[in-house]
N, CA, C and O atoms as a GROMACS GRO file, in nm:
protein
  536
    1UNK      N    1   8.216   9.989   7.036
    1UNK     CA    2   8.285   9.893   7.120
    1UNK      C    3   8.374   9.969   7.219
    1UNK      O    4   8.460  10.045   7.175
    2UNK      N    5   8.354   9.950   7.373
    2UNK     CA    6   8.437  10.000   7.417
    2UNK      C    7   8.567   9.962   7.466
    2UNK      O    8   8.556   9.844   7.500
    3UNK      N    9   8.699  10.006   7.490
    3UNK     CA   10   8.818   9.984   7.566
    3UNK      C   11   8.831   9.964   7.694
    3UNK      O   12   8.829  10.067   7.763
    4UNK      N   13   8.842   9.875   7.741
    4UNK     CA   14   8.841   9.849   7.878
    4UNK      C   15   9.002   9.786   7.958
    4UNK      O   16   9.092   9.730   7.895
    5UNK      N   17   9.002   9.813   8.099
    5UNK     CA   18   9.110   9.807   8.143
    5UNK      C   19   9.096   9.788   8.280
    5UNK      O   20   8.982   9.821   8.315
    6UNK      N   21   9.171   9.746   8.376
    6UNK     CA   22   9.212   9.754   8.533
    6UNK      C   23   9.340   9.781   8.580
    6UNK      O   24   9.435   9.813   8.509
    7UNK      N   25   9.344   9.766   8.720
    7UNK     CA   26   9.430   9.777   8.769
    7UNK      C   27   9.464   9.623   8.853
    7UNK      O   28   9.364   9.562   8.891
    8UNK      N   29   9.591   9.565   8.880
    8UNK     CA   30   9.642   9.441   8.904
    8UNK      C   31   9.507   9.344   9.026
    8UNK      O   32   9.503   9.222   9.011
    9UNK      N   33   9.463   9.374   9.077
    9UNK     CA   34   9.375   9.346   9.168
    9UNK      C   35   9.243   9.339   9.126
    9UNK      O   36   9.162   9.280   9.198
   10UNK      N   37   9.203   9.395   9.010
   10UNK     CA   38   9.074   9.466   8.991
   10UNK      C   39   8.955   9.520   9.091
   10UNK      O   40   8.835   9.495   9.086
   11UNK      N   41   9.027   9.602   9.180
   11UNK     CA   42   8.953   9.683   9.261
   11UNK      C   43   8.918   9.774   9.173
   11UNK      O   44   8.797   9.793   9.184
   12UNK      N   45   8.969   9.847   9.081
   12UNK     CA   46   8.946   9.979   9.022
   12UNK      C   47   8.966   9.891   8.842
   12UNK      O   48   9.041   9.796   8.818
   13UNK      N   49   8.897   9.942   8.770
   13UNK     CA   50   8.859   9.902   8.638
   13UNK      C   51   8.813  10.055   8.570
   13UNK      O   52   8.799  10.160   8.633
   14UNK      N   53   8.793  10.032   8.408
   14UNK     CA   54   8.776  10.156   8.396
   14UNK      C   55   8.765  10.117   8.207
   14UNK      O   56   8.820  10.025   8.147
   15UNK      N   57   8.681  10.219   8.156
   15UNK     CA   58   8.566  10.161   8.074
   15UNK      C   59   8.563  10.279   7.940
   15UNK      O   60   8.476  10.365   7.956
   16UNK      N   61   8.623  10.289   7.847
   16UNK     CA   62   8.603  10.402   7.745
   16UNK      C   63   8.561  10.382   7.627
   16UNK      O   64   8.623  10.300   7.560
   17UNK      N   65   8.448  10.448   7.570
   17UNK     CA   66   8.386  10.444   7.454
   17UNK      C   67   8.399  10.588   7.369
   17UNK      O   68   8.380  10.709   7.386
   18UNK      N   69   8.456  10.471   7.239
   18UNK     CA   70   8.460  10.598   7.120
   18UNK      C   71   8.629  10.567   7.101
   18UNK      O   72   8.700  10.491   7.166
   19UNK      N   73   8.656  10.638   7.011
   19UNK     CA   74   8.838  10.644   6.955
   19UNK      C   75   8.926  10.722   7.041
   19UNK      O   76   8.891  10.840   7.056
   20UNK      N   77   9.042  10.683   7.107
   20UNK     CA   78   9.174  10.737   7.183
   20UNK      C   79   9.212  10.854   7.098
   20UNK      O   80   9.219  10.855   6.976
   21UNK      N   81   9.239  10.965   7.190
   21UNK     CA   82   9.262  11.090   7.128
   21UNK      C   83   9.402  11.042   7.033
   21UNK      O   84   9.422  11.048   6.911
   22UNK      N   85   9.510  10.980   7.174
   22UNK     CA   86   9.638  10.951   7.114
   22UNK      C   87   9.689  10.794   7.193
   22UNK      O   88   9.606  10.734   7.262
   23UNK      N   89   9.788  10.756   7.179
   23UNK     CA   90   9.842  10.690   7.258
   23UNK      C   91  10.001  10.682   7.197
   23UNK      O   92  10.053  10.661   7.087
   24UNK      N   93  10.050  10.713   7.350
   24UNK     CA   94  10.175  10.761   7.301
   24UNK      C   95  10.309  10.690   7.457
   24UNK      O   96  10.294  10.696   7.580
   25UNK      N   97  10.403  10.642   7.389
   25UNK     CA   98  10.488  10.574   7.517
   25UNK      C   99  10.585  10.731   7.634
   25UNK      O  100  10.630  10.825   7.570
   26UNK      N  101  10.592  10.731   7.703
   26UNK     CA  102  10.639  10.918   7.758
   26UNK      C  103  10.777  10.844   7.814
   26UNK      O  104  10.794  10.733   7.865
   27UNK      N  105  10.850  10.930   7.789
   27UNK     CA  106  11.006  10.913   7.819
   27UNK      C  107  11.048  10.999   7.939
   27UNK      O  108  11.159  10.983   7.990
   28UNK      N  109  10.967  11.084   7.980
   28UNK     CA  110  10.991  11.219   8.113
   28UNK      C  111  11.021  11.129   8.211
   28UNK      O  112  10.994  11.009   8.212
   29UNK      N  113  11.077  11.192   8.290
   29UNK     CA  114  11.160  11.183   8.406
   29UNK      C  115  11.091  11.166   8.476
   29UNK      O  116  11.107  11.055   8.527
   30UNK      N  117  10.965  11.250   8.535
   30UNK     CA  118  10.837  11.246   8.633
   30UNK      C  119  10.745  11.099   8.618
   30UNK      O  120  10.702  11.024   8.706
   31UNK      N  121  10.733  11.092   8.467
   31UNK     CA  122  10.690  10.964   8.456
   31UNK      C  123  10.778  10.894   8.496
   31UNK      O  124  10.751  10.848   8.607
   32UNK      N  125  10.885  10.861   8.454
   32UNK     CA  126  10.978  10.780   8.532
   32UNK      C  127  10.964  10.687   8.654
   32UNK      O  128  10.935  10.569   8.671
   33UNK      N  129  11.004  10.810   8.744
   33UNK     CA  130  11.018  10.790   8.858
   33UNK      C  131  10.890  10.758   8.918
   33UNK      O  132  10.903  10.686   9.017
   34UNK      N  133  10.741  10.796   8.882
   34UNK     CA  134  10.661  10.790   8.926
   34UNK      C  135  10.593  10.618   8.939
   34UNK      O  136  10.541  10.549   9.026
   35UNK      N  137  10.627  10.606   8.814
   35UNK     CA  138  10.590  10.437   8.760
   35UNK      C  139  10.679  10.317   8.809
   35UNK      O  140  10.628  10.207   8.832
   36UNK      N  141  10.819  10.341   8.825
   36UNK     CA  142  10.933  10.252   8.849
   36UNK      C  143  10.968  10.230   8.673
   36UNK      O  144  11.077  10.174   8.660
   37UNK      N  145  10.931  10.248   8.596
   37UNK     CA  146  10.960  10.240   8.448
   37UNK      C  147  11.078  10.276   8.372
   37UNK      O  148  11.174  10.308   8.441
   38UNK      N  149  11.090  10.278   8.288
   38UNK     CA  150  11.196  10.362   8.159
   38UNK      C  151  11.086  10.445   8.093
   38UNK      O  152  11.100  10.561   8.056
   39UNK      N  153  10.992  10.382   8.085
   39UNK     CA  154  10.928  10.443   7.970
   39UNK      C  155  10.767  10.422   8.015
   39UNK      O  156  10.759  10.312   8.070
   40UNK      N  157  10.654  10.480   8.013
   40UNK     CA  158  10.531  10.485   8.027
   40UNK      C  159  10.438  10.492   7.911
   40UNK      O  160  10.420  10.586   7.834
   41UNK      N  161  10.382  10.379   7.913
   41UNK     CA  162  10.242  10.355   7.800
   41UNK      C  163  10.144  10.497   7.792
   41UNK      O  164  10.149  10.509   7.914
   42UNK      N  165  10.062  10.609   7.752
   42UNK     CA  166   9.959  10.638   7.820
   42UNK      C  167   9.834  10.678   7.647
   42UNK      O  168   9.862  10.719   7.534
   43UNK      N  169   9.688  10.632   7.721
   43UNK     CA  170   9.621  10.610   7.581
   43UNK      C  171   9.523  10.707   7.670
   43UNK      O  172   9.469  10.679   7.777
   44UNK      N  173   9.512  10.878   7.566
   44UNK     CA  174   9.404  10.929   7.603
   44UNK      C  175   9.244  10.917   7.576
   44UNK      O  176   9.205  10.820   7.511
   45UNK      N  177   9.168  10.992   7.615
   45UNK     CA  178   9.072  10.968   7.604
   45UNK      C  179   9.004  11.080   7.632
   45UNK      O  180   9.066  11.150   7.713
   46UNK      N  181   8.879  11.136   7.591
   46UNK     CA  182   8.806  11.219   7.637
   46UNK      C  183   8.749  11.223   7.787
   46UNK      O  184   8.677  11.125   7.804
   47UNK      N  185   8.757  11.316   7.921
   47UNK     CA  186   8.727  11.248   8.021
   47UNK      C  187   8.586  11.198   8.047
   47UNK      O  188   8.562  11.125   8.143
   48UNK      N  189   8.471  11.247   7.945
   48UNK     CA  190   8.360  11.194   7.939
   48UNK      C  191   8.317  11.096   7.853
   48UNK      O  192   8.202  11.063   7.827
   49UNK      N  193   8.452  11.043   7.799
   49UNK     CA  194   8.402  10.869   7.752
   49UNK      C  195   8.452  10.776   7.853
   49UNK      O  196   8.426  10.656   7.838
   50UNK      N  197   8.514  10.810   7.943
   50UNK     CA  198   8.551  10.737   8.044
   50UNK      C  199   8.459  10.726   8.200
   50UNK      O  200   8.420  10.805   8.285
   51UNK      N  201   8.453  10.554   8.174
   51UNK     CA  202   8.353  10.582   8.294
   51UNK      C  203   8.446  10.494   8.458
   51UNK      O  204   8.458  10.383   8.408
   52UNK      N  205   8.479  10.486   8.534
   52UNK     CA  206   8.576  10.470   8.630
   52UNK      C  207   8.493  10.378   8.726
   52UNK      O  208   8.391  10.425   8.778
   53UNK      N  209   8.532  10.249   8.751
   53UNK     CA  210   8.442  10.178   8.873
   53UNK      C  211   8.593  10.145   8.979
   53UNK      O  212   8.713  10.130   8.958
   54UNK      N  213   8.498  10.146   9.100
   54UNK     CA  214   8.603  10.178   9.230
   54UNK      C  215   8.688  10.316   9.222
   54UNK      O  216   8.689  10.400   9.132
   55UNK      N  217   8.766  10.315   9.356
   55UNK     CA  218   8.804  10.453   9.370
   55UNK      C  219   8.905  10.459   9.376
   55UNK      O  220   8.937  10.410   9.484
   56UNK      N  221   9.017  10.502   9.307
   56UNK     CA  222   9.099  10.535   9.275
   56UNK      C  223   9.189  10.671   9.364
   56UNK      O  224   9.152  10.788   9.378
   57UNK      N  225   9.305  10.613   9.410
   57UNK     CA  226   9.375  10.732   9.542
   57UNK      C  227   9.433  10.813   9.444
   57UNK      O  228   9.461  10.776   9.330
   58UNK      N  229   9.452  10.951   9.503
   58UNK     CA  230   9.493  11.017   9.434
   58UNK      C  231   9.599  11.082   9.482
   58UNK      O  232   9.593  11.102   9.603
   59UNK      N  233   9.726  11.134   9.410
   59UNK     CA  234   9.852  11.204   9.411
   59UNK      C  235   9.844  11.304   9.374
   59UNK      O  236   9.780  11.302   9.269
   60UNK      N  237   9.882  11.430   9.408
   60UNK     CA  238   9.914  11.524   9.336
   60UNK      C  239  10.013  11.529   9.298
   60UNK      O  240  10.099  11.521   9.386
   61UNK      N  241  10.052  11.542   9.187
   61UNK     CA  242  10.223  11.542   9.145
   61UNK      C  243  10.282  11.671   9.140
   61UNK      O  244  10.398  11.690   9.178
   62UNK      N  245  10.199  11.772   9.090
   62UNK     CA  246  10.229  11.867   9.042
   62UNK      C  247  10.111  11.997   9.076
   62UNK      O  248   9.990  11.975   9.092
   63UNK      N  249  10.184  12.152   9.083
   63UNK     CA  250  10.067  12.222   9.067
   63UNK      C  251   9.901  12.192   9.005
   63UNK      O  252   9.796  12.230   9.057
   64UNK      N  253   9.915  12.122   8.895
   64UNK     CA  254   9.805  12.071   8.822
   64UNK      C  255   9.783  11.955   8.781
   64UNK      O  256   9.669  11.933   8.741
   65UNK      N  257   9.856  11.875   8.779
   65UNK     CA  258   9.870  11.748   8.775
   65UNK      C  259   9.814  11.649   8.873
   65UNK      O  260   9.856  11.662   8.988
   66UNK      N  261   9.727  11.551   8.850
   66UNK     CA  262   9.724  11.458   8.938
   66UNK      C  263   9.744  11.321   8.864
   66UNK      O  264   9.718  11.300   8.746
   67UNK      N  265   9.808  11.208   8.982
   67UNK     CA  266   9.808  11.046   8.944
   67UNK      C  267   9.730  10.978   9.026
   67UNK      O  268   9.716  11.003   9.146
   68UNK      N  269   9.681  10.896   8.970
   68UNK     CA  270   9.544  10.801   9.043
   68UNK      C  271   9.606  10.679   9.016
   68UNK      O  272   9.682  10.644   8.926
   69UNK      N  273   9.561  10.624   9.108
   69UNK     CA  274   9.651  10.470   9.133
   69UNK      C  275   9.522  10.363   9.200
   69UNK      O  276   9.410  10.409   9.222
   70UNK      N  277   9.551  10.234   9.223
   70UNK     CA  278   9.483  10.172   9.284
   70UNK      C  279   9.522  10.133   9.416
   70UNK      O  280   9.606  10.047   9.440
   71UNK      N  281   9.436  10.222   9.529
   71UNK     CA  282   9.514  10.191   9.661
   71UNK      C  283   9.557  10.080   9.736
   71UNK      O  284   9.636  10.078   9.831
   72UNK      N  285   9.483   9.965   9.669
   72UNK     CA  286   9.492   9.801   9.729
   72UNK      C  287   9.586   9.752   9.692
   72UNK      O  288   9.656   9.685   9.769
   73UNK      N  289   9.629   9.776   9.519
   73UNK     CA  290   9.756   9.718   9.480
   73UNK      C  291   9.889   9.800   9.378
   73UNK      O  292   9.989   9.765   9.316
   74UNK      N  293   9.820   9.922   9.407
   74UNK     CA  294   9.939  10.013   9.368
   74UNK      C  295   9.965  10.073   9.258
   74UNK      O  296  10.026  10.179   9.245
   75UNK      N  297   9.890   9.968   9.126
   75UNK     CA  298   9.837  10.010   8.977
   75UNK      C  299   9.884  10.150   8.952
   75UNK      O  300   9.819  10.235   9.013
   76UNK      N  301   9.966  10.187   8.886
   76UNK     CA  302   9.923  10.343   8.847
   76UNK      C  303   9.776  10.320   8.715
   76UNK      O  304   9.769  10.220   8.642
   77UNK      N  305   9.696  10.412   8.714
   77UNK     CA  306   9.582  10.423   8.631
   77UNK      C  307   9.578  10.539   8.524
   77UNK      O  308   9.576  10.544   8.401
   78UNK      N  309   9.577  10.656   8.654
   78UNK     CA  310   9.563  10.755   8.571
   78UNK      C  311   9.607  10.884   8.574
   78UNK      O  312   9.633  10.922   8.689
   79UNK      N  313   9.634  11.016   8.436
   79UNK     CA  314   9.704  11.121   8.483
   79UNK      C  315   9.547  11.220   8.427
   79UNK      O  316   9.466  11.180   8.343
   80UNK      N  317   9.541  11.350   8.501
   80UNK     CA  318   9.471  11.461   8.486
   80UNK      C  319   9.538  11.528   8.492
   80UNK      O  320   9.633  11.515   8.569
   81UNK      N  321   9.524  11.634   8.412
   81UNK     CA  322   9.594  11.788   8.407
   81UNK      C  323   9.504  11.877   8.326
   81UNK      O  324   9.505  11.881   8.203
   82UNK      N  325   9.438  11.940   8.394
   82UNK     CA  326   9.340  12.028   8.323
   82UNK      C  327   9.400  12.134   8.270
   82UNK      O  328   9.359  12.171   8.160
   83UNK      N  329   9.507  12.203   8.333
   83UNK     CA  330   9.629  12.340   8.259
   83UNK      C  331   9.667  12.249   8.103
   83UNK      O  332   9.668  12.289   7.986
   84UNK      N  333   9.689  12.153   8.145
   84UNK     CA  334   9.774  12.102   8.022
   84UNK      C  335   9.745  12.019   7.932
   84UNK      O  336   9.794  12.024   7.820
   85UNK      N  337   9.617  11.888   7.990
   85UNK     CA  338   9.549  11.804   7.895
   85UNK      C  339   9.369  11.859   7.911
   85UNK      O  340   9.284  11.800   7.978
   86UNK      N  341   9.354  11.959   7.846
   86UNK     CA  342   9.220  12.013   7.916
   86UNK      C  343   9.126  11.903   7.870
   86UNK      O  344   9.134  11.850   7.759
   87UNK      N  345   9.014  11.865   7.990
   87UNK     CA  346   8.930  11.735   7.958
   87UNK      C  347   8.953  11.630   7.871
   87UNK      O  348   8.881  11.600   7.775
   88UNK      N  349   9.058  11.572   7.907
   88UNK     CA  350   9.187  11.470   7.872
   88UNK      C  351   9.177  11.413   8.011
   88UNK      O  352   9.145  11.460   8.120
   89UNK      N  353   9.230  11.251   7.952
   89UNK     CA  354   9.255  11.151   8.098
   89UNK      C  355   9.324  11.064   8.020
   89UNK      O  356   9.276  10.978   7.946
   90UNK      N  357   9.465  11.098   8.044
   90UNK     CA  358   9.517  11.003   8.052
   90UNK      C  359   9.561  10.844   8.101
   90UNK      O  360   9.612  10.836   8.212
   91UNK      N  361   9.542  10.714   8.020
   91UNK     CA  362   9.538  10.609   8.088
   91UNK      C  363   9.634  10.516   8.076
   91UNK      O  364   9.648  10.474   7.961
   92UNK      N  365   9.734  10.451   8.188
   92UNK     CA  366   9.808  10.392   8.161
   92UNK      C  367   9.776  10.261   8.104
   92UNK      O  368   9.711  10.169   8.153
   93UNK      N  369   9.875  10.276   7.919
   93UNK     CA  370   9.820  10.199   7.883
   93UNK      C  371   9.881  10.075   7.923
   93UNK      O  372   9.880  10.037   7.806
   94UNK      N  373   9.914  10.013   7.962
   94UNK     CA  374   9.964   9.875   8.057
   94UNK      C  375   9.839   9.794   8.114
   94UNK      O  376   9.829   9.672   8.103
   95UNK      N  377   9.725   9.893   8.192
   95UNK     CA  378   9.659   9.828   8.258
   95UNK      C  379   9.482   9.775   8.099
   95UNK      O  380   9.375   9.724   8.131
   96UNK      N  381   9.534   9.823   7.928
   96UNK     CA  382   9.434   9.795   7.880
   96UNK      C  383   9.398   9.600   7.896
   96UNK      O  384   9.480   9.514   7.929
   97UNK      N  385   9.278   9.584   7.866
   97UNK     CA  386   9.203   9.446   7.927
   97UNK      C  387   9.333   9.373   7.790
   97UNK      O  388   9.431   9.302   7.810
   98UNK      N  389   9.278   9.429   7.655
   98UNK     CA  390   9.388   9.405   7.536
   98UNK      C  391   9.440   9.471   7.486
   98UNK      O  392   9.389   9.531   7.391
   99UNK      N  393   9.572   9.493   7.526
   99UNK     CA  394   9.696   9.598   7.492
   99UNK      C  395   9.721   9.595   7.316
   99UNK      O  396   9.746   9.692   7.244
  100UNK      N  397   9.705   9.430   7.270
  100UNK     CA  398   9.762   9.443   7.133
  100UNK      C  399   9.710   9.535   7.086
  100UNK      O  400   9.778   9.615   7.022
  101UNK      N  401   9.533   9.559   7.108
  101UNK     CA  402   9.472   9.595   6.979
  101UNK      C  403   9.484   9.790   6.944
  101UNK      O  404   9.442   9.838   6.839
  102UNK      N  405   9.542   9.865   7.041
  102UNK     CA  406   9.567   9.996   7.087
  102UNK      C  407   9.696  10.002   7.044
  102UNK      O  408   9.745  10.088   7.117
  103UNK      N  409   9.813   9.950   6.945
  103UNK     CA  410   9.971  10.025   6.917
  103UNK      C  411   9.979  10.171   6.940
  103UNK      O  412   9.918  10.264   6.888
  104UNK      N  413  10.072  10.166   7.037
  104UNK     CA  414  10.083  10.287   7.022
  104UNK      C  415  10.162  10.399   6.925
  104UNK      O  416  10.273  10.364   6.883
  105UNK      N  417  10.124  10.502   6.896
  105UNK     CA  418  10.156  10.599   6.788
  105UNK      C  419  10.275  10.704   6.728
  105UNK      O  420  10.318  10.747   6.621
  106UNK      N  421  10.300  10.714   6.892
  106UNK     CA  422  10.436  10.785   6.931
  106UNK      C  423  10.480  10.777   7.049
  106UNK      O  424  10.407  10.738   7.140
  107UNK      N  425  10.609  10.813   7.071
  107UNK     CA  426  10.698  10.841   7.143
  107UNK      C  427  10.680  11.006   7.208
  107UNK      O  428  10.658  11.092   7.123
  108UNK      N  429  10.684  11.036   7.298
  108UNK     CA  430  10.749  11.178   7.350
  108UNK      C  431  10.808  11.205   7.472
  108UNK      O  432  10.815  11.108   7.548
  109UNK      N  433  10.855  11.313   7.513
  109UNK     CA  434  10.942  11.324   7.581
  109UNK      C  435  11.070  11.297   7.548
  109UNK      O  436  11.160  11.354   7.611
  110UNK      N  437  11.090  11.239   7.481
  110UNK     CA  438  11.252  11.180   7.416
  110UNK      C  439  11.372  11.260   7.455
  110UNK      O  440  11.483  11.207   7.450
  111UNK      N  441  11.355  11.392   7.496
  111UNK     CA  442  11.469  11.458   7.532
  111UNK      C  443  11.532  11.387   7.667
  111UNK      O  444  11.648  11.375   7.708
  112UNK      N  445  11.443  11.359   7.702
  112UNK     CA  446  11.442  11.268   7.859
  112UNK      C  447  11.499  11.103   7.829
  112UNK      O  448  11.578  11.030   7.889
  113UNK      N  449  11.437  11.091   7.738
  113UNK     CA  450  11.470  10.943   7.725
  113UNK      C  451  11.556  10.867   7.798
  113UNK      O  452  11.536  10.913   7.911
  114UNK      N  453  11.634  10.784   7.810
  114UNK     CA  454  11.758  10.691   7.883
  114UNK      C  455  11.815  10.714   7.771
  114UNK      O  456  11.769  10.786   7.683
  115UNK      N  457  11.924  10.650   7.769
  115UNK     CA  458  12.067  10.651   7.630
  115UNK      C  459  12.048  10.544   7.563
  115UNK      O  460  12.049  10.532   7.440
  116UNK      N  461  12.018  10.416   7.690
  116UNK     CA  462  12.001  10.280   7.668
  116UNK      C  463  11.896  10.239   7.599
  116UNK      O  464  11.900  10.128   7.546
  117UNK      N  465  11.785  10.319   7.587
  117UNK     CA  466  11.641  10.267   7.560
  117UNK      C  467  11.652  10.210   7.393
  117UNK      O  468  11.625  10.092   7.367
  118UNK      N  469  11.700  10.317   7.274
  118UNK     CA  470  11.734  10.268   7.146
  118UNK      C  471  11.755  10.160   7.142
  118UNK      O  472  11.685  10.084   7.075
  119UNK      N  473  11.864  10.117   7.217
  119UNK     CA  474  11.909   9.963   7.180
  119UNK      C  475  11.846   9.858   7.222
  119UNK      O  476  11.848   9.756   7.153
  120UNK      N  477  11.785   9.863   7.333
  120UNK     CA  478  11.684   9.746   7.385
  120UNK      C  479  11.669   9.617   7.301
  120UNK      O  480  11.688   9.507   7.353
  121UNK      N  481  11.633   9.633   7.162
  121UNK     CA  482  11.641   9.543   7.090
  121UNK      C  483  11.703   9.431   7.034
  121UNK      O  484  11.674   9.327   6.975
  122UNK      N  485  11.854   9.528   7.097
  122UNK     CA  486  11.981   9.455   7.054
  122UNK      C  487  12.006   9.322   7.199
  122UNK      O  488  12.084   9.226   7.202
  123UNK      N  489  11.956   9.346   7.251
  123UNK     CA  490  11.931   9.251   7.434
  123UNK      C  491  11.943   9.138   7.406
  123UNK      O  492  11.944   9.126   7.283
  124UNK      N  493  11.957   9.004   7.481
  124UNK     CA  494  11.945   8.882   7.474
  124UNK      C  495  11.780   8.892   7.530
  124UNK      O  496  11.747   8.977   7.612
  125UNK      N  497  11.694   8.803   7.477
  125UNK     CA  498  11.569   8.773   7.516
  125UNK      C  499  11.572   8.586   7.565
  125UNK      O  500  11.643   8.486   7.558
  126UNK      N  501  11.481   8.619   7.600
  126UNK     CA  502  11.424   8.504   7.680
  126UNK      C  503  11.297   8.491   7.728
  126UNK      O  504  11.245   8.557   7.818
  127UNK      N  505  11.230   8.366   7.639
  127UNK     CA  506  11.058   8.369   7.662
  127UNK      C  507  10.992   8.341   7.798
  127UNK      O  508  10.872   8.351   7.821
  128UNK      N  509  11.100   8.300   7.896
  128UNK     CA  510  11.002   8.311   8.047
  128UNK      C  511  11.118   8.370   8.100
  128UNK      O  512  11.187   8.449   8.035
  129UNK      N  513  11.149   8.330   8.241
  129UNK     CA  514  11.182   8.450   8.379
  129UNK      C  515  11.375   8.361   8.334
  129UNK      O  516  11.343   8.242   8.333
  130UNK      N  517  11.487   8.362   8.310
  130UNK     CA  518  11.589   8.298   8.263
  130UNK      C  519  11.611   8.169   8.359
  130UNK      O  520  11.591   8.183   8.480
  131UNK      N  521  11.643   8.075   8.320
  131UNK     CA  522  11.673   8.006   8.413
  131UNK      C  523  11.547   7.908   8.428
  131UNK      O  524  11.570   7.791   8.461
  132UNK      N  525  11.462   7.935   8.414
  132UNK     CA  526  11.299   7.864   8.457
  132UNK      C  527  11.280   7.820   8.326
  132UNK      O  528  11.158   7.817   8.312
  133UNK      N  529  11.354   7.771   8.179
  133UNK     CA  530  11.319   7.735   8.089
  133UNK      C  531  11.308   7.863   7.986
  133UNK      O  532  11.306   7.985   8.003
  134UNK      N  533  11.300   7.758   7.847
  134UNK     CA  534  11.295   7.851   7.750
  134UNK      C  535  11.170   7.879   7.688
  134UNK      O  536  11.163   7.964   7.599
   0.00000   0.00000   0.00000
């Protein structure tokens, strides 16, 4: 059965068969800033169980690093780093078709983390946008 996913528009979609190396939420700074986030989903994968429809723009972030996004609506999708995730593709897991069924496993980056992020839990919630009902 495979894992499947898009990006907000579904111009770009994207298709993996077989078991996630890892999936893990990243607390780095680069992620950060890159996503608008606190914190970033990402569920690897082998890059040859992944099969990619539409085309996906690409960033270089880094000497070796690249982020792939969806150019129509902005999606971040995906990270490559061959120095560092060799034939690894990282996928943001946000855009899976069903997020429940993928929990993710760990945390890293944590040195990075926010201060605030621990407590999150402790928050007032609210089941729609506040104000628009409960």
């Amino acid at each position: 059965m495979a894992t499947t996913g898009r990006c907000h528009c579904g111009a770009v979609s994207w298709s993996a068969e077989g078991p996630c190396e890892h999936h893990a939420l990243c607390h780095c700074s680069d992620c950060r800033r890159w996503s608008g986030a606190p914190m970033v989903g990402w569920i690897a994968f082998k890059a040859d169980q992944v099969t990619v429809t539409g085309t996906p723009a690409v960033y270089r972030s880094s000497e070796h690093g690249a982020r792939e996004f969806c150019g129509a609506c902005g999606t971040g999708l995906f990270y490559r780093n061959e120095a560092f995730l060799p034939g690894l593709i990282d996928i943001h897991s946000g855009t899976l078709d069903d997020p429940e069924s993928e929990p993710p496993g760990a945390q890293i980056m944590v040195k990075d983390r926010l201060s605030w992020t621990p407590t999150m839990t402790n928050l007032p919630e609210f089941s729609t946008y506040p104000g628009l009902g409960e």
